[in-house]
N, C-alpha and C positions, 0 to 999 in steps of 0.2 A: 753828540750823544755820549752819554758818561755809565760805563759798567761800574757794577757795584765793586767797591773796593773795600774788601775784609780787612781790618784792625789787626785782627788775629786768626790762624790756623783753628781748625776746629778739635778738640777733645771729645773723644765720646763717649759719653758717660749718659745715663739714665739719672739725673736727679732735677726735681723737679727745679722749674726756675720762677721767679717772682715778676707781676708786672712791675713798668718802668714807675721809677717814683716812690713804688710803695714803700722804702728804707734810704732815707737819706744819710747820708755819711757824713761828718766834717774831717778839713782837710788834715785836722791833727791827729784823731782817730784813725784815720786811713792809713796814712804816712809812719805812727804807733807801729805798725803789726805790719809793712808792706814786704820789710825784709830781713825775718828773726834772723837772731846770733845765733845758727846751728851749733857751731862750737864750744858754745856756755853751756856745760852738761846741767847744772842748775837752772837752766829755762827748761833744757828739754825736759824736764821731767813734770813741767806743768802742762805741754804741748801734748795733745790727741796723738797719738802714733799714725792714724790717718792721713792727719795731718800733715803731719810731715812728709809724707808718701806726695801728697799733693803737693807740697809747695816744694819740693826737690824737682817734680815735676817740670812746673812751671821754671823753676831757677835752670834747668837742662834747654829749656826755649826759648831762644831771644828775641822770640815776638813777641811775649807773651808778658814778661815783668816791664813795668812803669814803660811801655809802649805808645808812644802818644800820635794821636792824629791832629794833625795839621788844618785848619779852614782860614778862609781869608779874614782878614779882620781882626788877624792876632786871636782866636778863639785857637782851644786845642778840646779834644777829647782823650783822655788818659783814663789809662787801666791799671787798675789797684787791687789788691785782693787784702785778706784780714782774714782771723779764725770764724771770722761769721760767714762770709763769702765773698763773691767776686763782684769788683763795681765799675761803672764808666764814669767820671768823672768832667762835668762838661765846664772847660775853665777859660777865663782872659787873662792874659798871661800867668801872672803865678795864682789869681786868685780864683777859687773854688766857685762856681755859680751856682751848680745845681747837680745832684748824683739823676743822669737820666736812664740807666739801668744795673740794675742787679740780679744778681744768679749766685746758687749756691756751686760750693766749689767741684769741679769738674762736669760743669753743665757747659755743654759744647757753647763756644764764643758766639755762634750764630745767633744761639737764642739770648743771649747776652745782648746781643747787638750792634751794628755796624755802622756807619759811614755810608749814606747811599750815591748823595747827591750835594754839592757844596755849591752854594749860589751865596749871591753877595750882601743877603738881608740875612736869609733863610738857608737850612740845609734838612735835607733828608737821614733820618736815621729809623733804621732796616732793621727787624728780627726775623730770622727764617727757622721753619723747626720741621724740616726735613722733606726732601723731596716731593714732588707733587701738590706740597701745600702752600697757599699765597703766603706773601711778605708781608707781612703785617708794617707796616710805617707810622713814623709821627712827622709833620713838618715844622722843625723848630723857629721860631723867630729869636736870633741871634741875642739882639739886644734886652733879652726877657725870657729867653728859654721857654715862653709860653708855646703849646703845642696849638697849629692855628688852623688844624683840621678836626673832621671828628673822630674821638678815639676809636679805635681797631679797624684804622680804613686798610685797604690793601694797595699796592703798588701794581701799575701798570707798566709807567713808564717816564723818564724825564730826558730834558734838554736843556744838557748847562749851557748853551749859549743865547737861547732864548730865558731862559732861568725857567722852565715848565715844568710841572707836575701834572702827569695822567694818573689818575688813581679811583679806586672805588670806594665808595664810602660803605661795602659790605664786602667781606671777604670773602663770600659766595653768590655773587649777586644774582635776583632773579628778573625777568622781563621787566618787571615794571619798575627795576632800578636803571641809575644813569650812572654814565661816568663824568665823573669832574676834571677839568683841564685849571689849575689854578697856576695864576701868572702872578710871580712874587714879584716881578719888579714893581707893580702897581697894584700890588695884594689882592687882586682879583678874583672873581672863578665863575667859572660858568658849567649848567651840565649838560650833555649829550649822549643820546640814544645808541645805545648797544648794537650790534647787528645781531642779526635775529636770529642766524644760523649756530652763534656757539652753544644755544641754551638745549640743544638737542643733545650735548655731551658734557662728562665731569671735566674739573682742572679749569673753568673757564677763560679764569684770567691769565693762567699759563699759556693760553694760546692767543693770547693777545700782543701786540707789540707795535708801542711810538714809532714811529719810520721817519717824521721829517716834521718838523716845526718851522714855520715861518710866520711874521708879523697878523696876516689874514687867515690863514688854514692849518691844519696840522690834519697827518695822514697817521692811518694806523692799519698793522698788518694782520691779518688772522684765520686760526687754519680751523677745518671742522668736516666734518663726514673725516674721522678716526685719521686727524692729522693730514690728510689726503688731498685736501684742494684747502689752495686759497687765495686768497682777497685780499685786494686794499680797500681801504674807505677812505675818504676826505672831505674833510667837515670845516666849517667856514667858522670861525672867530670873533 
């Protein structure tokens, strides 16, 4: 089992953030504006004063400037910012594939995006936007950065050594939805019935959790009557 691993620390700020996709970057543009010449008094004077507030910021963080994440396969995920805003950059080695999120500047990195899960075709990338509320996910497939679920599913659960995704394909799901177990080594998926006891409370998929994957079953944990009792279930493959 693999915990979510943050890119970067989070900023909190209130400004809105954009979904993933909708502003693509290229790598010259980016790379342009990643790290102004603070000391040329003749740029600052074209620079937002904001701005600078911001990207002094960021330059004080060393998580936070041209920070890159690592995936097998020689992929990276790198973070870039510019006077438009802040971006993830999902690359093979030096060359740019695909901008898979964007946020205006000082929008906390969560909602930006992260790193969830790294498997050897596919990896998980995670948006969270503040406690209590599901994780919204996309599953990328590497070789084409096409996302090969459906948009705005939420995350359950995974297993990098099984390579597994537990997810919902509603980020509040009700009885008559399922959750999906999708096995990237063989691009698969299948769905499975909910237990019946979390629908009597909010935060559903918060109290849910992957516990063990194996080749025929995987078991899941989950708690209900106000976190109070709980359960395992294990479901056949």
């Amino acid at each position: 089992m693999t915990f979510l691993k943050l890119l970067v620390p989070f900023l909190i700020l209130t400004i809105s953030c954009r979904d993933n996709r909708t502003k693509s970057v290229s790598a010259k543009d980016t790379i342009k504006y990643a790290f102004p010449d603070l000391s040329d008094t003749n740029k600052l004077k074209v620079i937002d004063s904001n701005y600078l507030k911001i990207v002094n910021a960021i330059k004080d963080n060393p998580y936070s400037a041209n920070y890159d994440t690592a995936l097998k396969g020689g992929f990276s995920i790198c973070y870039y910012y510019n006077k438009s805003g802040q971006y993830l950059l999902y690359k093979k080695g030096q060359k740019v594939i695909d901008t898979i999120g964007s946020c205006s500047l000082g929008v906390p990195y969560s909602n930006l995006g992260y790193m969830g899960a790294d498997f050897d075709k596919a990896f998980v990338f995670v948006q969270s936007f503040g406690s209590g509320n599901p994780h919204i996910i996309q599953l990328y497939d590497k070789a084409t950065a096409k996302n090969l679920i459906k948009e705005g599913s939420a995350l359950i659960g995974v297993d990098t050594t099984h390579q597994t995704l537990l997810y919902s394909e509603q980020d509040v799901p009700s009885p008559a939805d399922k959750m999906t177990l999708f096995d990237t080594k063989t691009n698969s998926k299948n769905k499975y019935e909910f237990p019946k006891e979390i629908f009597a409370e909010p935060e559903i998929l918060n109290r849910i959790k992957l516990v063990t994957v194996t080749y025929k079953t995987f078991t899941i944990e989950y708690q209900f009557k106000g976190y109070k009792q709980t359960k395992r279930l294990q479901y056949s493959r």
